[in-house]
C-alpha angles and dihedrals in degrees: 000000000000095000080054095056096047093046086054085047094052088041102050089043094048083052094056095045086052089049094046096049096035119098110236103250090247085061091039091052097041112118092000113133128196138200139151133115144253118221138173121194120182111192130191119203132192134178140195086220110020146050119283119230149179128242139201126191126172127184130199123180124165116180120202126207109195104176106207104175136352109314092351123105138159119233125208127190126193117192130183133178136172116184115182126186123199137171112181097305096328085105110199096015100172095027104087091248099308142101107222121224110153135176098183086115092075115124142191132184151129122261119200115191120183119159109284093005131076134173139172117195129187125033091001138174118252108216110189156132088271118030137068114296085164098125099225091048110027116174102253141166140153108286155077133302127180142169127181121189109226089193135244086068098311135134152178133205147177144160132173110192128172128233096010111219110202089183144265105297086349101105136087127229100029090295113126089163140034098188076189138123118260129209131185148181128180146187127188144172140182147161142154092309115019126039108180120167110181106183131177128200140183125206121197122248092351107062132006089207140007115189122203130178130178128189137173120169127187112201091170151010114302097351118105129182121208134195133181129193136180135186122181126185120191123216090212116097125253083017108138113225117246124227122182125176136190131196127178145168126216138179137189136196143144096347096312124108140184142159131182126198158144139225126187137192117214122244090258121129083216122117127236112201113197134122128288097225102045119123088245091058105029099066092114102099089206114101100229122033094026100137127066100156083109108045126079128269093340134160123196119191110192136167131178139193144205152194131183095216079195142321088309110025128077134179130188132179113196135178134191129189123192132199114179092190116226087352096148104243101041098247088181105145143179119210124191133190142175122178139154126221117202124191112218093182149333082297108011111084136160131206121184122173134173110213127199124183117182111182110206090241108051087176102064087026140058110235098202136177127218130190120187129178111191135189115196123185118198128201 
């Protein structure tokens, strides 16, 4: 009894030291902003020469602001994924036997804002040219990023992060995962007419030097120019570098869109490792083979259109066509997709597309079709 009596004592006074030292939530809440999304994508997929199956993928990611002083704030973000895989009963075909659902994405750091000047600091994001901004898989590590606004359009910007995580089946070249430092300098401008960003990086033991340079101009009304350019230099001996370039037209009026372009990797055996879903790699507007920044003396010619139905409903129509060159094997391909988008509300959006890719040798290749609805919720 009298054990009893002490553990009651030890629990009761550990409560009201709790009470006594605890925010209200009211307190706790006050200030804090959040934002993230919410998203489910179903995929089919069917094959000439493999299994079809079914995928779902959900995404939850929920960012958290807590300001803790003037222009300083900590940032948290929770991610969560599950990607599952089935074909009949055959659960996670394709997976390699799990069902992913990681939280590796989480991340933790500091954000100063002051005017001109802004810096995270911690497990950080690394937005940039040539990593995920895929918001599901961004590209992270532990490090630095700043950027400071020298004024009239300018401005400077820098990050060093180690151990560099492009992101899981994100990355180009077989490598998942750099586990290398990243540095990185920037300069960017930009105003009505002209938004350029050159940056240049260095990545320990893997490239002395990665280029990028980014340029959209707008001479008129509606009508926009893009290039793309990319320069990597490996630090291993009798590597070639590797160089790919972009360049695309696009105009827009009255609800209707359209752009036509064309990329092209240079015949290098080097390896440019870089994300599949930066804003560098990703330019095909196809949904399966979009990205060529990595293959051998390829072209790609692409144009999309488009049409707003009304305020809510669009439709697009887009079309891709490959030619790796003297690649053994004739991986040559055509991909063709036509989807619609429609906006529910402000947050609520939907997104369904039906893909088809023909390679030129059916034999040697797998032609393949892929449809994917999607719902995505904002906040």
């Amino acid at each position: 009894m009298k054990l009893a009596k002490l553990s009651l004592a030890a629990i009761l006074a550990a409560g009201a030291f709790s009470v006594a030292n605890a925010s209200s939530l009211e307190d706790s809440i006050k200030g804090v902003t959040l934002n993230g999304m919410l998203r489910i994508r179903f995929y089919n997929r069917t094959f000439d020469h493999a299994p079809a199956y079914n995928r779902w993928r959900t995404n939850g990611i929920f960012i958290f602001g807590v300001p803790v002083g003037d222009n300083l704030s900590i940032v948290y973000r929770s991610s969560v994924q599950t990607d599952i895989h089935t074909n009949g009963n055959n659960l996670s075909y394709a997976q390699g036997g799990t069902i992913d659902n990681t939280i590796a994405n989480n991340l933790l750091f500091m954000k100063y804002s002051n005017g001109p000047a802004n810096v995270i600091l911690g497990k950080i994001p690394v937005a940039t040219p040539i990593t995920s901004i895929d918001p599901a898989t961004p590209t992270h590590g532990a490090g630095v990023l700043g950027t400071y606004n020298v004024g009239n359009g300018l401005t400077l910007a820098g990050a060093f992060v180690d151990a560099v995580n492009i992101g899981p089946g994100e990355a180009l070249g077989g490598v998942q995962y750099l586990g290398n430092d990243l540095g990185a300098l920037a300069v960017m401008y930009k105003n009505d007419m002209v938004n350029v960003a050159a940056w240049y990086y260095r990545i320990t033991n893997a490239y002395d030097s990665i280029f990028t340079v980014q340029a959209t101009v707008k001479p008129m009304a509606g009508l926009s120019i893009h290039g793309d350019y990319s320069y990597f230099n490996p630090q291993a001996a009798n590597t070639d570098t590797k160089k790919f370039y972009n360049i695309n037209v696009g105009y827009a009026a009255n609800g209707f869109s359209g752009k036509v372009g064309y990329a092209n990797s240079s015949d290098d055996n080097g390896v440019a490792s870089l994300a599949a879903d930066s804003t560098i790699a990703a330019v095909l507007p196809t949904a399966n083979r979009y990205v060529i920044a990595n293959m051998k003396d390829t072209d790609a010619w692409y144009g999309k259109v488009g049409y707003n139905v009304d305020a809510k409903t669009n439709v697009y129509a887009a079309y891709t066509s490959i030619d790796q060159g003297n690649v053994a094997g004739n991986n040559d391909s055509d991909e063709y997709m036509a989807g619609v988008k429609y906006q529910y509300n402000k947050k609520l959006g939907f997104h369904a597309y039906y893909d088809v890719l023909d390679y030129d040798n059916d034999v040697a290749n797998n032609d393949e079709n892929e449809f994917r609805f999607e719902a995505r919720y904002n906040f």
